[in-house]
N, CA, C and O atoms as a Tripos MOL2 file, in Angstrom:
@<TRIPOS>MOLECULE
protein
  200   199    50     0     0
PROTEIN
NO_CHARGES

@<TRIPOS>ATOM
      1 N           0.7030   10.9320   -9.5020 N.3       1 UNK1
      2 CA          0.4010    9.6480  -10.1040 C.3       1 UNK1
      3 C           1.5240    8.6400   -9.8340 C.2       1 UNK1
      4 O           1.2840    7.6340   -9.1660 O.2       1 UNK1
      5 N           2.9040    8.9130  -10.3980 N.am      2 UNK2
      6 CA          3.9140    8.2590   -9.6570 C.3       2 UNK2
      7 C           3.9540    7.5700   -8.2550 C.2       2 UNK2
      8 O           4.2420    6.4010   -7.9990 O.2       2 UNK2
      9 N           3.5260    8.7780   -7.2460 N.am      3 UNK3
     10 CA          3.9690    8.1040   -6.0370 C.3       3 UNK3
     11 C           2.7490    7.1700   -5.3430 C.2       3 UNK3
     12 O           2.9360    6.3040   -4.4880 O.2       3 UNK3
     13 N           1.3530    7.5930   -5.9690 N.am      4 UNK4
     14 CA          0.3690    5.9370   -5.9410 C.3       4 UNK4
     15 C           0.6760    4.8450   -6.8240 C.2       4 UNK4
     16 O           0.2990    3.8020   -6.2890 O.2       4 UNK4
     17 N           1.1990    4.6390   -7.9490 N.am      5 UNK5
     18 CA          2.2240    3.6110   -8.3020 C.3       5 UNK5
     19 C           3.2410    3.3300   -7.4200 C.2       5 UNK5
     20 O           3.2990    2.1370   -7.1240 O.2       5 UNK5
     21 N           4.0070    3.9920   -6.9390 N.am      6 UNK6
     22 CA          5.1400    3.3690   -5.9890 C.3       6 UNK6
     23 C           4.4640    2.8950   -4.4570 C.2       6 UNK6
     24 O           5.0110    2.0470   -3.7520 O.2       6 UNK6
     25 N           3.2850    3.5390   -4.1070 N.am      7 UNK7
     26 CA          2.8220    3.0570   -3.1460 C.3       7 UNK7
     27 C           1.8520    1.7910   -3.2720 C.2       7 UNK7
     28 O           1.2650    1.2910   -2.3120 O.2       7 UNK7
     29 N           1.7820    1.4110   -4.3990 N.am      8 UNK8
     30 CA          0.7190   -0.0020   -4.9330 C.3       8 UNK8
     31 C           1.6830   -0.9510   -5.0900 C.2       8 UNK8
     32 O           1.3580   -2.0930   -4.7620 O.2       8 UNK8
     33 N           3.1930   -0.7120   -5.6610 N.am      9 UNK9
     34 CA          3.9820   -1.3620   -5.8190 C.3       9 UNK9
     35 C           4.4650   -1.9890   -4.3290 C.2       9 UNK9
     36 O           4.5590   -3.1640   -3.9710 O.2       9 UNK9
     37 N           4.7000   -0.8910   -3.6950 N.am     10 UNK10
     38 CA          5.0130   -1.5580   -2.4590 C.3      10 UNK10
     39 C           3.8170   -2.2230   -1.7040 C.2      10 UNK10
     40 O           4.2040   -3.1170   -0.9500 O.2      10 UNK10
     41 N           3.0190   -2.1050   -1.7060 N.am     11 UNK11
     42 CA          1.8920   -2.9550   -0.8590 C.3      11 UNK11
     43 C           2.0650   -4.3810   -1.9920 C.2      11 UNK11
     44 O           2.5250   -5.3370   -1.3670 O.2      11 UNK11
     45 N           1.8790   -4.6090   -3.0310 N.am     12 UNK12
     46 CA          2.1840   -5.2340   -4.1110 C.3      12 UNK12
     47 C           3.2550   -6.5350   -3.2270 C.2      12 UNK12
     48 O           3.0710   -7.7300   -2.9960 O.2      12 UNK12
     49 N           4.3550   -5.6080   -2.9310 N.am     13 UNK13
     50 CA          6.2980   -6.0750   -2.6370 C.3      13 UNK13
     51 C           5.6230   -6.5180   -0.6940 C.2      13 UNK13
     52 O           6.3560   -7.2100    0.0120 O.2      13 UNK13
     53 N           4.7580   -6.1960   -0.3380 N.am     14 UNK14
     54 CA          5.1910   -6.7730    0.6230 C.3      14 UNK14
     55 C           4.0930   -7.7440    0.9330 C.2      14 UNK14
     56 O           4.0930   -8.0750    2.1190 O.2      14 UNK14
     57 N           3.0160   -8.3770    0.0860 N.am     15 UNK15
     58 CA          2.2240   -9.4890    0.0740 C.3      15 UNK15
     59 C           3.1910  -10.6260   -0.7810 C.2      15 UNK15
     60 O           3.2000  -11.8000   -0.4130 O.2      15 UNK15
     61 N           3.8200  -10.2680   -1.6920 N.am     16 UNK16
     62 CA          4.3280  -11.4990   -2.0750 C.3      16 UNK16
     63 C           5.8630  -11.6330   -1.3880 C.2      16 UNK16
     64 O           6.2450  -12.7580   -1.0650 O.2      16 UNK16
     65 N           6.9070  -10.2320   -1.1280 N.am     17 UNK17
     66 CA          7.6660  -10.7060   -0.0970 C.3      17 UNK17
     67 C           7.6190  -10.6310    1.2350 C.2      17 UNK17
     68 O           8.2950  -11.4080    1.9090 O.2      17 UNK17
     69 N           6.7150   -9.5660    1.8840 N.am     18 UNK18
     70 CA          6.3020   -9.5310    3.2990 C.3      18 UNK18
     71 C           8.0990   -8.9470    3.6510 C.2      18 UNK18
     72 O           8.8100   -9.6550    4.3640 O.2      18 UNK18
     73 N           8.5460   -7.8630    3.1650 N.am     19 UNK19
     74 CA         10.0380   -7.4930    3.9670 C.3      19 UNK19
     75 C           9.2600   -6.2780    5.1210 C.2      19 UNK19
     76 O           9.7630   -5.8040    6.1400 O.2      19 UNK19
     77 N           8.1120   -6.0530    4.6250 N.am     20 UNK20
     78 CA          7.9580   -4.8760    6.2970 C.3      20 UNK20
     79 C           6.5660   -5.5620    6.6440 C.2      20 UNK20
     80 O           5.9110   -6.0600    5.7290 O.2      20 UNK20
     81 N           6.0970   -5.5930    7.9880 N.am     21 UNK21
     82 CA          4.9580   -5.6230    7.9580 C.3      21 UNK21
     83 C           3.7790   -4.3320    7.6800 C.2      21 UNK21
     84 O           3.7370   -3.1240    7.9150 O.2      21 UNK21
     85 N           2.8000   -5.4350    6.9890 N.am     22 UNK22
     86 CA          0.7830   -4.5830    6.3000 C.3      22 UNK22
     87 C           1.1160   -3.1210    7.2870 C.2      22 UNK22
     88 O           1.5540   -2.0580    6.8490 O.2      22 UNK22
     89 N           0.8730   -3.3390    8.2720 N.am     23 UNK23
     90 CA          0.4680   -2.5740    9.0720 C.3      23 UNK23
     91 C           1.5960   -1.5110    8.8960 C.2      23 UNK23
     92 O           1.0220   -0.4280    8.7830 O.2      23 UNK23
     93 N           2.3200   -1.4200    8.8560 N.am     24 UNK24
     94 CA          3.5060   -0.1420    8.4720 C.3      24 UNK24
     95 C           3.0910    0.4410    7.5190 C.2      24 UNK24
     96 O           2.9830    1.6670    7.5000 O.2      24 UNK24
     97 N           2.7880   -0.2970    6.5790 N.am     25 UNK25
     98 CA          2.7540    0.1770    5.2700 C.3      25 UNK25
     99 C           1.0890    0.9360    4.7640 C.2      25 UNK25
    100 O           0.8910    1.8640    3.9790 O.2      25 UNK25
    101 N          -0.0680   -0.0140    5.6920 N.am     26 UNK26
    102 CA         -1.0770    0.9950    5.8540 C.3      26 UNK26
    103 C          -0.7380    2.5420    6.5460 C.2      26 UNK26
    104 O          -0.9290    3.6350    6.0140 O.2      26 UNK26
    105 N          -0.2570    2.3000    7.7030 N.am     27 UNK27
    106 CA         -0.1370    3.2990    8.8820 C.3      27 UNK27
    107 C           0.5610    4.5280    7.3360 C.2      27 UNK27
    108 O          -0.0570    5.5680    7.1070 O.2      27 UNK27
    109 N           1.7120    4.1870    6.5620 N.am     28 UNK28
    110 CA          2.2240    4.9630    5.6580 C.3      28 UNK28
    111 C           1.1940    5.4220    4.7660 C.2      28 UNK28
    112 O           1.1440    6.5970    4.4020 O.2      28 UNK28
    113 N           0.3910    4.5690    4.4090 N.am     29 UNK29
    114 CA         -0.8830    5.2660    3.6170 C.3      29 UNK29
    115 C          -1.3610    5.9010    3.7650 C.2      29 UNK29
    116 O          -1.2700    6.8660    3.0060 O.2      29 UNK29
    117 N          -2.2270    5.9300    4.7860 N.am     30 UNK30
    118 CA         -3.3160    7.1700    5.3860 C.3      30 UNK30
    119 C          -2.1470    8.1710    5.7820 C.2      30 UNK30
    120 O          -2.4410    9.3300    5.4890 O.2      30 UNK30
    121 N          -0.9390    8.0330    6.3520 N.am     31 UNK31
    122 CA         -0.3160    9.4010    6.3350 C.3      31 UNK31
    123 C          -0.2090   10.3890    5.6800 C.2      31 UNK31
    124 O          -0.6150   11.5220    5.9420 O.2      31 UNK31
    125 N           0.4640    9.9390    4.5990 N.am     32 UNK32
    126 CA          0.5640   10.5950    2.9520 C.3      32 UNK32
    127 C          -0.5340   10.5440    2.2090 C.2      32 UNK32
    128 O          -0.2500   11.2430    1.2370 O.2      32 UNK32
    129 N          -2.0060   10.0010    2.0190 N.am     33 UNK33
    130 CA         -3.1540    9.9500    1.2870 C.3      33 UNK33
    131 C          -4.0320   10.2690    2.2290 C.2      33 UNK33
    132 O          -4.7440   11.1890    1.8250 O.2      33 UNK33
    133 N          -4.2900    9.9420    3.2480 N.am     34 UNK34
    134 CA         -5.2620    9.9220    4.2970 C.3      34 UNK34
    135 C          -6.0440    8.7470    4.0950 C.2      34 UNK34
    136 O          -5.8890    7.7930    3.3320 O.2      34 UNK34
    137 N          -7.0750    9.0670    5.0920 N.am     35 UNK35
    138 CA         -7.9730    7.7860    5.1140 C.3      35 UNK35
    139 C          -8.7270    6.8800    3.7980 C.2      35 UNK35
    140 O          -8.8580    5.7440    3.3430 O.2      35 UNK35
    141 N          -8.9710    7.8270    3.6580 N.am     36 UNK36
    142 CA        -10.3670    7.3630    2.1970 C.3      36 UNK36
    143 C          -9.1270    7.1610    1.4000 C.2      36 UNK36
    144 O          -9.1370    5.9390    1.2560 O.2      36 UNK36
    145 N          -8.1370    7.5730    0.8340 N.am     37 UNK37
    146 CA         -7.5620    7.2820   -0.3310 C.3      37 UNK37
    147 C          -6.3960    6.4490    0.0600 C.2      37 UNK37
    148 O          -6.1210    5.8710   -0.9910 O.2      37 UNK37
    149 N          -5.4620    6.0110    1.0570 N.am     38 UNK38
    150 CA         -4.8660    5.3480    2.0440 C.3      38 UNK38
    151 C          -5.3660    4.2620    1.6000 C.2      38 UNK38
    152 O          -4.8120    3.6060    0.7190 O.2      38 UNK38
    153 N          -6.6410    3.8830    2.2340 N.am     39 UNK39
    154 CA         -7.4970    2.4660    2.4670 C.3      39 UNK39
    155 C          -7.6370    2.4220    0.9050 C.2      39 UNK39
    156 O          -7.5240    1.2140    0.7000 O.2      39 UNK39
    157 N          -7.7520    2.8020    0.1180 N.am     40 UNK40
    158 CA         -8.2350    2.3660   -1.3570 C.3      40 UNK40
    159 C          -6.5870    2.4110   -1.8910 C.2      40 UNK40
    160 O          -6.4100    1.3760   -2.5340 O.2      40 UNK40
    161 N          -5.8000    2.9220   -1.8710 N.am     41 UNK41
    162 CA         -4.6750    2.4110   -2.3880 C.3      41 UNK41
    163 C          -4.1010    1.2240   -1.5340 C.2      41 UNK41
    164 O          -3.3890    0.4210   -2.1370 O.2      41 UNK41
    165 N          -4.3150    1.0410   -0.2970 N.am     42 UNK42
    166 CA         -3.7720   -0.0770    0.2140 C.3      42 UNK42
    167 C          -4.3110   -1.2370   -0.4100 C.2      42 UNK42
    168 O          -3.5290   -2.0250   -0.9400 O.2      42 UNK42
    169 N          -5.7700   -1.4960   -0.4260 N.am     43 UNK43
    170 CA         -6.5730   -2.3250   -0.9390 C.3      43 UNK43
    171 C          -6.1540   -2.9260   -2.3540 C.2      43 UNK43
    172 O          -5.8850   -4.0930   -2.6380 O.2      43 UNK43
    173 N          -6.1840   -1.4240   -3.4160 N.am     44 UNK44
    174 CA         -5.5130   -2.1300   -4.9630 C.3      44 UNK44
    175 C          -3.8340   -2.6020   -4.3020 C.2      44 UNK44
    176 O          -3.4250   -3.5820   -4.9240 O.2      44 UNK44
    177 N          -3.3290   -2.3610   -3.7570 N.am     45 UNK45
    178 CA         -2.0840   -2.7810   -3.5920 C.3      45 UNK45
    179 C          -2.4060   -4.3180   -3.2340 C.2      45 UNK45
    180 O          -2.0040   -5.2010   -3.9920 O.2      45 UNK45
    181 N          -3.1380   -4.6300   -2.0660 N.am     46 UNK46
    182 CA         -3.4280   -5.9280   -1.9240 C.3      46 UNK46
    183 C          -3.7990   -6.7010   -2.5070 C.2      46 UNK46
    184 O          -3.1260   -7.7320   -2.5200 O.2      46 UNK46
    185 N          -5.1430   -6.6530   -3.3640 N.am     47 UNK47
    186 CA         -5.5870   -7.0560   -4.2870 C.3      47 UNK47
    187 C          -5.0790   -7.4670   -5.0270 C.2      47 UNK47
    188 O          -5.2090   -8.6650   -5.2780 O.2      47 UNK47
    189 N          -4.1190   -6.5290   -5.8460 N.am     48 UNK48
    190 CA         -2.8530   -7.1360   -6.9090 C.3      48 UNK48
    191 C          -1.8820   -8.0140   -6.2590 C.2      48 UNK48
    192 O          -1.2700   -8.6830   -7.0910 O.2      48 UNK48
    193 N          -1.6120   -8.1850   -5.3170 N.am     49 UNK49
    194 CA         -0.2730   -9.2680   -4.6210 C.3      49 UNK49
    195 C          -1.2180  -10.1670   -4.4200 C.2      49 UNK49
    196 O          -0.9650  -11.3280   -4.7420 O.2      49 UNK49
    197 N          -2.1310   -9.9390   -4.0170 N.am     50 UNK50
    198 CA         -2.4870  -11.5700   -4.1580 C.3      50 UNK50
    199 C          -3.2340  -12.2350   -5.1860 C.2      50 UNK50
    200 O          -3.4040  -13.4530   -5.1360 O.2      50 UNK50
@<TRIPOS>BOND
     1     1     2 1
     2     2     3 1
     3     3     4 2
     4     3     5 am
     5     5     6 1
     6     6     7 1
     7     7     8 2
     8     7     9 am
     9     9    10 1
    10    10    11 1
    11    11    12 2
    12    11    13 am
    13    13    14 1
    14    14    15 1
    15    15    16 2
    16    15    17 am
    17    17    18 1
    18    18    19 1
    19    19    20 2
    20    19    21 am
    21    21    22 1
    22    22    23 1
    23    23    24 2
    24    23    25 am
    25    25    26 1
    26    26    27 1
    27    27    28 2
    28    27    29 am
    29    29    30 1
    30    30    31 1
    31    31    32 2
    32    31    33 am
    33    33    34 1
    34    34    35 1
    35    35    36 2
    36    35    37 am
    37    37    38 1
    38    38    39 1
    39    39    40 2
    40    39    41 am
    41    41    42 1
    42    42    43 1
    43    43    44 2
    44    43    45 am
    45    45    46 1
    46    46    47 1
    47    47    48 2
    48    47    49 am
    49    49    50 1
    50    50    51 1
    51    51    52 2
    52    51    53 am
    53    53    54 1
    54    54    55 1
    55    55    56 2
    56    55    57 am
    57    57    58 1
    58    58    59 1
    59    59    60 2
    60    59    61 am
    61    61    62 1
    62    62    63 1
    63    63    64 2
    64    63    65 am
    65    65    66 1
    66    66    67 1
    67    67    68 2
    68    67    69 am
    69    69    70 1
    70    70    71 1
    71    71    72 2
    72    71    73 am
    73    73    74 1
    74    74    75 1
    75    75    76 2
    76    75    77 am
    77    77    78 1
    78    78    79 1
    79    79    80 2
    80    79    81 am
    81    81    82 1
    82    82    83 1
    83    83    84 2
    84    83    85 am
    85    85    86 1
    86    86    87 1
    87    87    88 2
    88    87    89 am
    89    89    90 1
    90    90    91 1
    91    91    92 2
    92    91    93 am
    93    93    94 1
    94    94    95 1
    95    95    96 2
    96    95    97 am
    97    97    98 1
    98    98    99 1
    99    99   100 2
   100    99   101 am
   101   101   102 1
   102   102   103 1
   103   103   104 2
   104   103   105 am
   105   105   106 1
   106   106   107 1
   107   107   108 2
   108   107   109 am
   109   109   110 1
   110   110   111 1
   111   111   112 2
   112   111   113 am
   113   113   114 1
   114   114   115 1
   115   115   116 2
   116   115   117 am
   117   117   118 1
   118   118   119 1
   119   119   120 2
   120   119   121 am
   121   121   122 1
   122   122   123 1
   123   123   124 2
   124   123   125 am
   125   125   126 1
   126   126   127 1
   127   127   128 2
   128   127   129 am
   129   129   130 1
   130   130   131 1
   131   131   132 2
   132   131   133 am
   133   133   134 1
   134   134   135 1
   135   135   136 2
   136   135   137 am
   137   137   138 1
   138   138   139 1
   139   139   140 2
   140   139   141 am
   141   141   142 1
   142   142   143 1
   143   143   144 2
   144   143   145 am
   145   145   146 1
   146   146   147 1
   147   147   148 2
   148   147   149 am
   149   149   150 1
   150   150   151 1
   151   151   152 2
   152   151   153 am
   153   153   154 1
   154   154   155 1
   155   155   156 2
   156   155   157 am
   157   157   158 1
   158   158   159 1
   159   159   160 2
   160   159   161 am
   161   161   162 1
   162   162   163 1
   163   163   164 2
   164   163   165 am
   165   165   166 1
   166   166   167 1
   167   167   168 2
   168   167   169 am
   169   169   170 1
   170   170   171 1
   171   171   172 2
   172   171   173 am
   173   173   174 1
   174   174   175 1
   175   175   176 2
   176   175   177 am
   177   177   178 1
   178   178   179 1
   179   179   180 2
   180   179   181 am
   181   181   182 1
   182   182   183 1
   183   183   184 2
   184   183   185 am
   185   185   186 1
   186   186   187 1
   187   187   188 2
   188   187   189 am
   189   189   190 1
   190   190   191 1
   191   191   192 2
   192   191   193 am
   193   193   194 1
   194   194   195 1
   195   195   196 2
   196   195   197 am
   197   197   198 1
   198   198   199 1
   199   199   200 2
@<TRIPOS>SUBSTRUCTURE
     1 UNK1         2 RESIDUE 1 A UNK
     2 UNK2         6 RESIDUE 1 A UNK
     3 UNK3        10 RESIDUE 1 A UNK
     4 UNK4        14 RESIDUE 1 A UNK
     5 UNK5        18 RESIDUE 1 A UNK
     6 UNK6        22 RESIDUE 1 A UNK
     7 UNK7        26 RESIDUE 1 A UNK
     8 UNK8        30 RESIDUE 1 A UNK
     9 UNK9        34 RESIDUE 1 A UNK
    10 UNK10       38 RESIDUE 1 A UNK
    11 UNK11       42 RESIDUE 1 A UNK
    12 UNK12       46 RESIDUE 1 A UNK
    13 UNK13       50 RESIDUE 1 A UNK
    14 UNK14       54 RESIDUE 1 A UNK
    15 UNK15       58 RESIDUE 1 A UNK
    16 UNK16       62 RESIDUE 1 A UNK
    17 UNK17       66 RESIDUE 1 A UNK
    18 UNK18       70 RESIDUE 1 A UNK
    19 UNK19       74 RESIDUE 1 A UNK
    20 UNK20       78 RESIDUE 1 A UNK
    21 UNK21       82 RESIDUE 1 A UNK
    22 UNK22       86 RESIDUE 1 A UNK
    23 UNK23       90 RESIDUE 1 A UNK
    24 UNK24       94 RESIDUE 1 A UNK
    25 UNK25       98 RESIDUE 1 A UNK
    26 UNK26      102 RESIDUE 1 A UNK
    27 UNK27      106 RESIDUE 1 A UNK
    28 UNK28      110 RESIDUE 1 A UNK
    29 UNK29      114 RESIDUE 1 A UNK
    30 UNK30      118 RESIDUE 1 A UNK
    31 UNK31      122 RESIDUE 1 A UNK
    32 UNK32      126 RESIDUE 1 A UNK
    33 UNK33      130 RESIDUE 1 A UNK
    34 UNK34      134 RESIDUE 1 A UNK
    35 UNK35      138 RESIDUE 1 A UNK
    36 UNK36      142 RESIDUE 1 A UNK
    37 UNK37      146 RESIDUE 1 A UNK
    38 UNK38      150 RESIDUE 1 A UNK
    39 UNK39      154 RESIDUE 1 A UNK
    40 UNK40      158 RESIDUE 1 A UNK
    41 UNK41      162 RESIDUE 1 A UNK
    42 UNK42      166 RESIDUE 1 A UNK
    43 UNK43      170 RESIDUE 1 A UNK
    44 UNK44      174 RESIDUE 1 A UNK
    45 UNK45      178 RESIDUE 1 A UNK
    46 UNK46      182 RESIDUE 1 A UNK
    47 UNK47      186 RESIDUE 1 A UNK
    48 UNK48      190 RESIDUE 1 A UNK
    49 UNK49      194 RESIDUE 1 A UNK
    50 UNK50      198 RESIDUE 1 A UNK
């Protein structure tokens, strides 16, 4: 549970500061979650920053 909080946070940290680029930070998603859950935590991450 923690580390999809820290991974929402950071998708979160890099729409409103942009220090890495989306695409890193997807590519990090689906690594560690995979696809289906990757793309849906990237998404709430986005969602919330913007």
């Amino acid at each position: 549970m923690q580390s999809f909080l820290g991974f929402i946070s950071l998708q979160v940290l890099q729409v409103v500061a942009a220090p890495i680029p989306r695409e890193v930070t997807s590519f990090l998603g689906g690594y560690l979650y995979g696809p289906a859950l990757g793309i849906f935590l990237s998404t709430v991450g986005l969602t919330i920053g913007f």
